[in-house]
C-alpha positions as CSV (number, residue, x, y, z in Angstrom):
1,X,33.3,32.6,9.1
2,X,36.0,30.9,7.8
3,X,36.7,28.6,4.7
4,X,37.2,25.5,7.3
5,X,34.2,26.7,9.6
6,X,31.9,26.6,6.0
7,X,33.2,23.3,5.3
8,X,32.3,21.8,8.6
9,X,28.9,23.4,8.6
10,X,28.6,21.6,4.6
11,X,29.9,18.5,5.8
12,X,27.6,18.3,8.7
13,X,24.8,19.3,6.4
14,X,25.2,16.6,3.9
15,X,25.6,14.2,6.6
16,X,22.1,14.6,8.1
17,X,20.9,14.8,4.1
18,X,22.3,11.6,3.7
19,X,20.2,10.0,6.9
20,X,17.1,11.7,5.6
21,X,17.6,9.8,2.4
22,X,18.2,6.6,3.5
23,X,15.3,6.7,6.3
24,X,13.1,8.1,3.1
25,X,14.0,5.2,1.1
26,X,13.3,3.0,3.7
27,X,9.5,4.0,4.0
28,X,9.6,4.0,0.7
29,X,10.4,0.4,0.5
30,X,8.1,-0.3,3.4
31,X,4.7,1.4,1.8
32,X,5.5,-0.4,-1.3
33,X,5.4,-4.0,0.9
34,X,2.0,-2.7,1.8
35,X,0.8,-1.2,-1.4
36,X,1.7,-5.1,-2.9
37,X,0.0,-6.7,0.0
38,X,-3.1,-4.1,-0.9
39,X,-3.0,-5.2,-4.3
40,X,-3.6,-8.2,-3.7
41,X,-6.5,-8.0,-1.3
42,X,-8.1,-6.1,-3.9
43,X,-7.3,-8.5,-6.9
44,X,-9.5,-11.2,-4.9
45,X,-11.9,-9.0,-3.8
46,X,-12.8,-8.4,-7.4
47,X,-12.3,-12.1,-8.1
48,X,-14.7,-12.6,-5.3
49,X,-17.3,-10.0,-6.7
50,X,-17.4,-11.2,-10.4
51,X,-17.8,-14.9,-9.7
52,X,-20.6,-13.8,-6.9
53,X,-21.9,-11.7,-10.2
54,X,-21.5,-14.5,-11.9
55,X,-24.1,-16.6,-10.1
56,X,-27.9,-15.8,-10.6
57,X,-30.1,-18.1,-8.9
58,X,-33.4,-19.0,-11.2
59,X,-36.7,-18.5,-9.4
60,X,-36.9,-22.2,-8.8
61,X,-33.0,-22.1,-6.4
62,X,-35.3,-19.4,-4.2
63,X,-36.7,-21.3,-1.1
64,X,-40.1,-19.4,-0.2
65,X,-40.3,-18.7,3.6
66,X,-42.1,-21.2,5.8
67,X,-45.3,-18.5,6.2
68,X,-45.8,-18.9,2.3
């Protein structure tokens, strides 16, 4: 193999290296869209849970069933 057929075969490797870096980075920017979107979600899901923790009723705010 010569000098010029190695080249080729390192210039034609570093192109496809090249692609698979750029398509990488672009999931990577795409999964961290959705790990902020997630994030969020679960930032007021545990909003939601403390202020329902938040709230006790007293016995009098519990309405007996009609049968009582």
């Amino acid at each position: 193999m010569s000098n010029d057929d190695r080249m080729m075969n390192l210039e034609i490797k570093l192109a496809f290296v090249e692609k698979l870096v750029g398509d990488l980075d672009d999931v990577i920017r795409e999964m961290s869209g959705h790990l902020e979107e997630v994030r969020g979600e679960l930032k007021t899901l545990r909003e939601r849970v403390n202020d329902e923790g938040n709230q006790t009723a007293s016995p009098t705010d519990i309405e007996l069933p009609p049968h009582y």
